[in-house]
C-alpha atoms as one frame of an Amber mdcrd trajectory, in Angstrom:
protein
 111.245 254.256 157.652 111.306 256.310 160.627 107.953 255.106 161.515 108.833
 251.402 161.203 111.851 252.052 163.681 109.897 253.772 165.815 107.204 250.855
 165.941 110.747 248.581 166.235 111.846 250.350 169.185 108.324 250.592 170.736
 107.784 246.559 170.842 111.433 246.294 172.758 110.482 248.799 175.344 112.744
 247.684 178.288 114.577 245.183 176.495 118.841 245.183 178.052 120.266 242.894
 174.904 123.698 243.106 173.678 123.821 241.321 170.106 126.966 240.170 168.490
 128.208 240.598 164.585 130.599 239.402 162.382 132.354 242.836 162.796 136.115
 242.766 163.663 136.751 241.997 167.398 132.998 240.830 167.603 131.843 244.154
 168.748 128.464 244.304 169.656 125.823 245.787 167.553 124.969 247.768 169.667
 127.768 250.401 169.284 128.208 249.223 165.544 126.148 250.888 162.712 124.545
 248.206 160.302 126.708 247.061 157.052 125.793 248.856 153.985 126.172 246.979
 150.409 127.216 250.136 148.477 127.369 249.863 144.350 124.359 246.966 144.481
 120.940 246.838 142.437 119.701 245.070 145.476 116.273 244.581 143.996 117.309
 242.859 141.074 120.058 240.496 143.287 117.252 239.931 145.824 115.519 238.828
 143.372 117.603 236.855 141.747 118.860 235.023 144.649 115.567 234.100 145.952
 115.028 232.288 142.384 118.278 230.831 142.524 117.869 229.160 145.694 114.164
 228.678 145.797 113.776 230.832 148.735 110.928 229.343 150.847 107.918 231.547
 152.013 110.191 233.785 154.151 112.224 234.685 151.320 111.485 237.548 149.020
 110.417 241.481 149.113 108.025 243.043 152.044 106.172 246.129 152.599 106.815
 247.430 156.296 102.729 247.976 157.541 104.162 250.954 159.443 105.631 253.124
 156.695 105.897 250.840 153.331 109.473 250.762 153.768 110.432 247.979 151.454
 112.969 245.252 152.691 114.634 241.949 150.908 114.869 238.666 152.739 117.484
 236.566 151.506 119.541 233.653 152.377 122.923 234.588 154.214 125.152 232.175
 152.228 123.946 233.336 149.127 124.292 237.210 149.607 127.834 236.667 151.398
 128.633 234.776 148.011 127.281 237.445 145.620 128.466 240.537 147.448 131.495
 239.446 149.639 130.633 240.836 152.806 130.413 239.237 156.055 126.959 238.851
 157.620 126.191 238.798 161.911 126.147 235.021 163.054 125.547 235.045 166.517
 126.635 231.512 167.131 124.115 230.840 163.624 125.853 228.440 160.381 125.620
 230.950 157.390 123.439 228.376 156.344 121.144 228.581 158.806 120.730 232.376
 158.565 118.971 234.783 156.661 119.273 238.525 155.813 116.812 241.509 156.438
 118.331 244.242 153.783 116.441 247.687 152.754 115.533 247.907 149.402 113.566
 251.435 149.596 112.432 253.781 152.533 110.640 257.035 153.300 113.517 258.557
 154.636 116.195 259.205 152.189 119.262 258.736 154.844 118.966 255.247 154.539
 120.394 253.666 151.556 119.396 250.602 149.993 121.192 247.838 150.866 121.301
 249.186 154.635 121.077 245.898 156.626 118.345 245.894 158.958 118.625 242.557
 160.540 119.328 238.852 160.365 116.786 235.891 161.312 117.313 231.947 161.719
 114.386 229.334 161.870 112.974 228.578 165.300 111.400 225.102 166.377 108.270
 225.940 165.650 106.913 225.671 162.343 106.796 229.824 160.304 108.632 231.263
 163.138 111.758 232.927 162.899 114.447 234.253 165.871 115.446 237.714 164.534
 117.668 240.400 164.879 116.159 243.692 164.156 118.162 247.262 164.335 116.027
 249.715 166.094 117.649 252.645 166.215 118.427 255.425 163.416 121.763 257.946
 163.933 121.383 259.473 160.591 122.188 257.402 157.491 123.222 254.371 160.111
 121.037 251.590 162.027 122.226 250.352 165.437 120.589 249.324 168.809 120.056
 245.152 167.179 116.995 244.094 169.381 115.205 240.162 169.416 111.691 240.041
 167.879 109.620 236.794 166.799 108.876 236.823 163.278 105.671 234.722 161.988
 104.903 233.564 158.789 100.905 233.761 158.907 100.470 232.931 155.149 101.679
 233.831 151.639 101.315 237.026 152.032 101.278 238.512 156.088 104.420 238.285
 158.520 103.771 239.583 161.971 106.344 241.050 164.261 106.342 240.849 168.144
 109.144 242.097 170.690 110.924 240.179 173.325 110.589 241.100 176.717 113.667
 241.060 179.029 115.040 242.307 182.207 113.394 244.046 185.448 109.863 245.755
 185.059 108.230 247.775 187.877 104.663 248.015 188.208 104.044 251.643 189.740
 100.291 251.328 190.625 101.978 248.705 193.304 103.333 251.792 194.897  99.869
 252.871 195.578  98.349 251.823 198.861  95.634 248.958 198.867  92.151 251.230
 198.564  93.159 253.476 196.188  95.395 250.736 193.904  92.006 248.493 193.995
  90.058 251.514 192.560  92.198 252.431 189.715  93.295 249.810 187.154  95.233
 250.375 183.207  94.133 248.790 180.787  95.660 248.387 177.071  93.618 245.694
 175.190  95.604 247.031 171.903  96.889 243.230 170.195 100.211 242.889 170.149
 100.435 241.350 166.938  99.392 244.260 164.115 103.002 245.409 163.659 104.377
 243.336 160.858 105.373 243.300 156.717 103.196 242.082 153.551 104.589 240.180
 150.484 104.900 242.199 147.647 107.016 239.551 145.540 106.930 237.034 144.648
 103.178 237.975 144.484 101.383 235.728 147.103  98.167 233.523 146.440  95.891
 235.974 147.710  97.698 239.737 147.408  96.360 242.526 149.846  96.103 244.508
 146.721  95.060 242.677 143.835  95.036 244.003 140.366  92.240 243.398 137.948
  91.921 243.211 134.200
């Protein structure tokens, strides 16, 4: 889990966001730790809710690529009903909104049912706004940050940060000769980060099991 925070906060390098939840007073999540569902199977009611609702391709359990932390994607309205809690809106209809909860992680802090972020549908076709804690203090998430969610197929969801705010290019410190002579290069994608479907089992599974 610490891995796939640290791979969180390393896409929103230089990102100033303030996001708002459904916390009393609408304090931001920034200073407020994420919601914990305490006394939950939250496999099983993942589980069941996605077969309740028929929960699209977005819906179900994923495998962080980072770590293999193991999260839940579920509709908002339907885990607000089943647990009672409020969920972040951010100007989102419950409706609208789903739910990024942790169902198991490497670091035993965390417990499941730890809500790691929420996500609405964006215009374009498998892509999802999202909310995304990136920081750990302990057994708490904070720091919510914006990422772009996309659906590639049944199985692969990718994950990319959004950029915001002032950036300063140093090497444009340098004077002409010497900035023409030295140039950085990173050609590493920006699009590896991401989660795999572990149920409901996809079409094609990254690791199928044979007879």
């Amino acid at each position: 889990m610490k891995r796939l925070l640290i791979a969180i906060a390393t896409l929103t390098f230089l990102l100033p966001f303030k996001a708002t939840s459904a916390y009393p007073g609408h304090i931001t999540a920034e200073k407020k730790p994420a919601m914990r569902f305490k006394g939950t199977d939250v496999d099983s009611l993942v589980m069941a809710i996605c077969r309740e609702h028929g929960s699209a391709r977005i819906g179900g359990i994923w495998s962080a690529t980072t770590d293999g932390a193991t999260v839940g994607i579920v509709p908002a309205k339907a885990w607000t009903a089943k647990t009672g809690m409020t969920t972040p809106q951010k100007g989102k209809t419950l409706a609208e909104q789903w739910l990024m909860i942790l169902l198991d992680s490497p670091d035993p802090r965390l417990q499941p049912g730890t809500l790691m972020g929420w996500l609405s549908p964006a215009a374009k076709p498998d892509h999802y706004n999202a909310q995304i804690f990136t920081r750990q203090n302990n057994s708490t998430l904070t720091s919510a940050r914006p990422f772009i969610l996309h659906i590639i197929d049944d199985g692969h969801m990718t994950m990319k940060g959004i950029r915001k705010g002032i950036e300063i290019n140093p090497w444009r410190l340098l004077p002409y000769m010497i900035r023409g002579s030295i140039r950085y290069r990173d050609e590493t994608p920006r699009d590896l980060d991401g989660f795999l479907k572990k149920w409901p089992v996809p079409h094609n599974p990254q690791n199928p099991r044979y007879l």
